[in-house]
C-alpha positions as CSV (number, residue, x, y, z in Angstrom):
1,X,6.1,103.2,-31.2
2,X,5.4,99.7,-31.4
3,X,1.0,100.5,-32.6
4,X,1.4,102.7,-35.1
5,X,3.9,105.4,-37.1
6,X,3.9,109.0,-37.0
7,X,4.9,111.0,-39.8
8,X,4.3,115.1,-40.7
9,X,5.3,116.5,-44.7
10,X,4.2,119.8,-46.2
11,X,1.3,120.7,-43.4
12,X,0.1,117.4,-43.6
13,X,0.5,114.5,-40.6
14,X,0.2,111.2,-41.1
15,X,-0.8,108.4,-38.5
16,X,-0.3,105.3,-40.0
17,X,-1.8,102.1,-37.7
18,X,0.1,98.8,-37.9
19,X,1.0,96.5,-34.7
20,X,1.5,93.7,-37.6
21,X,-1.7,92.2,-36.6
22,X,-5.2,93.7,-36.5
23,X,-4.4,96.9,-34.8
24,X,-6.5,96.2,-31.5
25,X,-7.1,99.2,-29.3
26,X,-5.2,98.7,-25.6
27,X,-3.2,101.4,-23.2
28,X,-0.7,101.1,-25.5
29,X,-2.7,102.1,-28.2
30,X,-4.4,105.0,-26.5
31,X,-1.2,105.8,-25.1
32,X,0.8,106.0,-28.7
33,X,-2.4,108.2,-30.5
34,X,-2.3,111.0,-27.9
35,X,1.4,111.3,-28.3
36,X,0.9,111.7,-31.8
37,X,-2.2,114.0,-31.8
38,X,-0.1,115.9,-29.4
39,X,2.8,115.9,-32.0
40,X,0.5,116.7,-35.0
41,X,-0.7,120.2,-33.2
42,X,3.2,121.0,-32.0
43,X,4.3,120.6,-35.7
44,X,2.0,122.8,-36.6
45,X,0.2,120.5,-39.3
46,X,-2.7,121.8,-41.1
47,X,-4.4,118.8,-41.8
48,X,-4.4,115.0,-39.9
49,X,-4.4,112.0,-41.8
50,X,-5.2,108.2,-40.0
51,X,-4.5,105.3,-42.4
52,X,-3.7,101.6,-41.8
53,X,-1.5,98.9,-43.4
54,X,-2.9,97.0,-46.4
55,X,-5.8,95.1,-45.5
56,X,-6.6,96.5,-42.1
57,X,-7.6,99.6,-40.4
58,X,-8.5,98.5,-36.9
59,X,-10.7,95.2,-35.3
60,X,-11.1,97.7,-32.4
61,X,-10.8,97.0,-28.5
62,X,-8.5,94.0,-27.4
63,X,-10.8,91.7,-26.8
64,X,-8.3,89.7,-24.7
65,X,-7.6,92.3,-22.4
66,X,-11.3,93.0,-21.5
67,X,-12.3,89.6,-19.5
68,X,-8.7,90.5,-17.5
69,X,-9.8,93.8,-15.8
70,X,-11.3,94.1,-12.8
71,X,-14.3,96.2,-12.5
72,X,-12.1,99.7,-11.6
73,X,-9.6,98.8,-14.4
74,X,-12.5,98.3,-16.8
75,X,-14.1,101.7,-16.1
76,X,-10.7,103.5,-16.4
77,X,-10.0,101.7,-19.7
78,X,-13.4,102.7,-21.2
79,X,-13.2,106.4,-19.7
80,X,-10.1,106.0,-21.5
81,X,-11.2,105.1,-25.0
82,X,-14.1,107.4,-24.7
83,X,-11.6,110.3,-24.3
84,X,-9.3,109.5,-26.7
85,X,-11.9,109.0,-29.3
86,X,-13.6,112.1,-28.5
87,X,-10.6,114.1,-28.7
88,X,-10.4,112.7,-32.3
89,X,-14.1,113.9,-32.9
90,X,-13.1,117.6,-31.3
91,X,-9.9,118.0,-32.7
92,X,-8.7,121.2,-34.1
93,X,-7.5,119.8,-37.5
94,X,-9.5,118.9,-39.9
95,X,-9.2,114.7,-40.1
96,X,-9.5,112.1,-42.4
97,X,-9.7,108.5,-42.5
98,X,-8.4,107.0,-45.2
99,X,-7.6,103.6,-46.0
100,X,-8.3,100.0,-47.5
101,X,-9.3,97.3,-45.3
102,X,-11.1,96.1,-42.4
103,X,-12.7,98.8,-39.7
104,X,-14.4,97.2,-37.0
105,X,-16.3,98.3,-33.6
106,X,-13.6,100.8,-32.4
107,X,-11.8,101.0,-35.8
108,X,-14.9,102.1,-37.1
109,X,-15.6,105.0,-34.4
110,X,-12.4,106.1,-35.3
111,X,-13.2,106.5,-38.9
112,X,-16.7,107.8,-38.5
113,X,-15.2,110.5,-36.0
114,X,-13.1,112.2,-38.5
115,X,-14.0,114.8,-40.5
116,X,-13.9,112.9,-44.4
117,X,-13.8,108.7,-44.5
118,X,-12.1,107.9,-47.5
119,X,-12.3,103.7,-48.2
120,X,-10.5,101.7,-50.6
121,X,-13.1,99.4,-52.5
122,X,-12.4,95.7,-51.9
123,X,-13.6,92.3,-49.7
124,X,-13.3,94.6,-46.5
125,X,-16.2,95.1,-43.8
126,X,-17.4,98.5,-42.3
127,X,-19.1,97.5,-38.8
128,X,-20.2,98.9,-35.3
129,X,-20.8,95.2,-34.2
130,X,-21.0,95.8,-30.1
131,X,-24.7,95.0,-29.7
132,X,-24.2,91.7,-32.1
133,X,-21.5,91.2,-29.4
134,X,-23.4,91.9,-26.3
135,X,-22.1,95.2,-25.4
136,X,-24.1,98.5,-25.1
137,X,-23.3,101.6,-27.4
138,X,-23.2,104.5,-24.7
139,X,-24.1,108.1,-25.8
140,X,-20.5,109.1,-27.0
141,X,-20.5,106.3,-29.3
142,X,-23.8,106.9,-31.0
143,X,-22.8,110.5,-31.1
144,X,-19.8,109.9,-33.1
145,X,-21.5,107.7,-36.0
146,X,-24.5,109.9,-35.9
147,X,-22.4,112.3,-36.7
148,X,-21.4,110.2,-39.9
149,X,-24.2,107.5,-40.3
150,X,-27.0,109.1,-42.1
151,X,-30.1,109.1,-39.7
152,X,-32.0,106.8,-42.2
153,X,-29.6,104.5,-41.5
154,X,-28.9,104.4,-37.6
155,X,-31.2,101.2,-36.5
156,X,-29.5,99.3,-39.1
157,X,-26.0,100.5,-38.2
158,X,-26.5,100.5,-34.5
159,X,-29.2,98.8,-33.3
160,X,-28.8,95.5,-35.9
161,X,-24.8,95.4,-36.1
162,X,-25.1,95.7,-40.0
163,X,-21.9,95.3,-41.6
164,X,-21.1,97.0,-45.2
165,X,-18.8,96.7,-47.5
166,X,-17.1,100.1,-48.4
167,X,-19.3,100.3,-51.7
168,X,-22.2,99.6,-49.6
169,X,-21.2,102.5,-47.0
170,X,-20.4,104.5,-50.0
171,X,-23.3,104.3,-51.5
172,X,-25.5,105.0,-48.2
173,X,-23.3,108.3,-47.9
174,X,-21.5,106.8,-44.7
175,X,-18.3,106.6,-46.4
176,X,-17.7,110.5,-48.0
177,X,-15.4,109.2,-51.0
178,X,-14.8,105.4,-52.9
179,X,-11.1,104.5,-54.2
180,X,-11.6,102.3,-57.0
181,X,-9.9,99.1,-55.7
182,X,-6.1,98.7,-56.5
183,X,-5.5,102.4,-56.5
184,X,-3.1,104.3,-54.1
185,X,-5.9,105.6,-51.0
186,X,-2.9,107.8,-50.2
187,X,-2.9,109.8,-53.3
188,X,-6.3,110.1,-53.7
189,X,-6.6,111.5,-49.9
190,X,-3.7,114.0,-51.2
191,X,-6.4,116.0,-53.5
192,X,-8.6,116.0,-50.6
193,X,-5.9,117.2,-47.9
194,X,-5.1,120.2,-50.3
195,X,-8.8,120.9,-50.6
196,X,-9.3,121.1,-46.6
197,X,-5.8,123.2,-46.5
198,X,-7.2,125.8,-48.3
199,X,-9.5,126.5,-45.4
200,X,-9.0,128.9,-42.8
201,X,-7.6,126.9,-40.1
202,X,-8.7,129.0,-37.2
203,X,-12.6,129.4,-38.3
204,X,-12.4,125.8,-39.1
205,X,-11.0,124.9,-35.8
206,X,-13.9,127.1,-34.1
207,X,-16.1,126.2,-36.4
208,X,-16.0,122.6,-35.5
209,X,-16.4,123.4,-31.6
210,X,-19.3,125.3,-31.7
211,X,-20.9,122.2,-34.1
212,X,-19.4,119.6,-31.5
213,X,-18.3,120.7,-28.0
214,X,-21.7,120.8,-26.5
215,X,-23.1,117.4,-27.2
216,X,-19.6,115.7,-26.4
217,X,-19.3,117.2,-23.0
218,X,-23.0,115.7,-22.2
219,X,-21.7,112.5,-23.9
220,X,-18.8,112.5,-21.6
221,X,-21.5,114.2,-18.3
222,X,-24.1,110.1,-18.7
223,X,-20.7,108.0,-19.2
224,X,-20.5,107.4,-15.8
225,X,-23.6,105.9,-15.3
226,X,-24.5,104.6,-18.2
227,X,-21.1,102.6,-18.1
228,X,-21.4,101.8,-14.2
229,X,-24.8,100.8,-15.1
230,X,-23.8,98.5,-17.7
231,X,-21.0,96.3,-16.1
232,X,-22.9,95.9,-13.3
233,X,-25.5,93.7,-15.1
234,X,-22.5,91.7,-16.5
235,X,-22.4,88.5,-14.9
């Protein structure tokens, strides 16, 4: 795997994101995370951990593919992403995020559609920036951070592209838990793993559906227009 590392110890799988560089989203990307969602449920993990390398998370979609694809592709590649990130809302394990450094547009969604968001104090920025950037936020999107964004706090997120620092998430209850700033994110997210283990894993997994499944699948039901809709008014 050339995006990202896989790695599963004592119920707990780990997948660690590092291209070397920001850890942009592209086929590849989507490509490497299913294989290792598929790996974490065929090990038989109890718990699903996504982390990054020092510094960075993830600045999101490729931003140097996009202007490349043609209309088709583009529609595919966002069908794509919306998938892939759902599947990391719905999945069967619980999930946490966990890291220090930079989560941006899609690195964000990732983070805000696990289950716990654990950030490492520090000069990083927490930021759904697509409208700041021109881009809509379709219904899966929204759904995701609504789903960790407290509702006070969705026009500011959303709608006005406000980027946090993970104190300031922290302490508007979007991130669930703050690692003082030089500590080891890893260990701390350790504690919390064990926590979530001792969990029935079946209710939990069931549990989650019946929370989830619904709006998803209506999500997932607009896409289609809503994103045909949208690239069409693109010059």
């Amino acid at each position: 795997m050339t995006k990202m590392s896989y790695t599963s110890s004592d119920g707990i799988a780990r997948i660690t994101l590092d291209d070397g560089k920001m850890n942009v989203m592209n086929w590849e990307f989507f490509t490497e995370l299913n294989d290792c969602l598929d790996q974490a449920l065929s090990d038989g993990s109890r718990v699903l951990v996504f982390t990054g390398r020092p510094g960075v998370f993830s600045a999101g979609l490729d931003l140097k593919l996009l202007p490349t694809q043609s209309f088709e592709e583009q529609l595919r590649f966002q069908w794509t992403f919306a998938e892939t990130m759902l599947r990391v809302y719905l999945f069967p394990l619980p999930t946490i995020a966990a890291y220090a450094g930079h989560a941006v547009a899609g690195g964000a969604i990732l983070s805000y559609a696990c289950d716990r968001y654990m950030a490492g104090d520090g000069s990083f920025i927490i930021q759904i920036n697509e409208v700041a950037n021109k881009m809509m936020l379709p219904t899966w999107i929204t759904l995701i951070c609504r789903s960790s964004i407290p509702p006070q706090f969705w026009k500011e997120a959303l709608l006005h592209a406000r980027a946090y620092s993970p104190r300031e998430a922290f302490e508007k209850g979007i991130v669930d838990d703050l690692v003082a700033e030089g500590d080891d994110v890893l260990e701390a997210v350790g504690r919390t793993a064990a926590e979530l283990m001792r969990l029935d894993g079946k209710a939990y997994a069931a549990t989650k559906s019946c929370l989830r499944r619904d709006e998803a699948a209506h999500a997932m039901d607009v896409f289609d227009k809503e994103l045909a809709g949208w690239l069409i008014q693109i010059p």
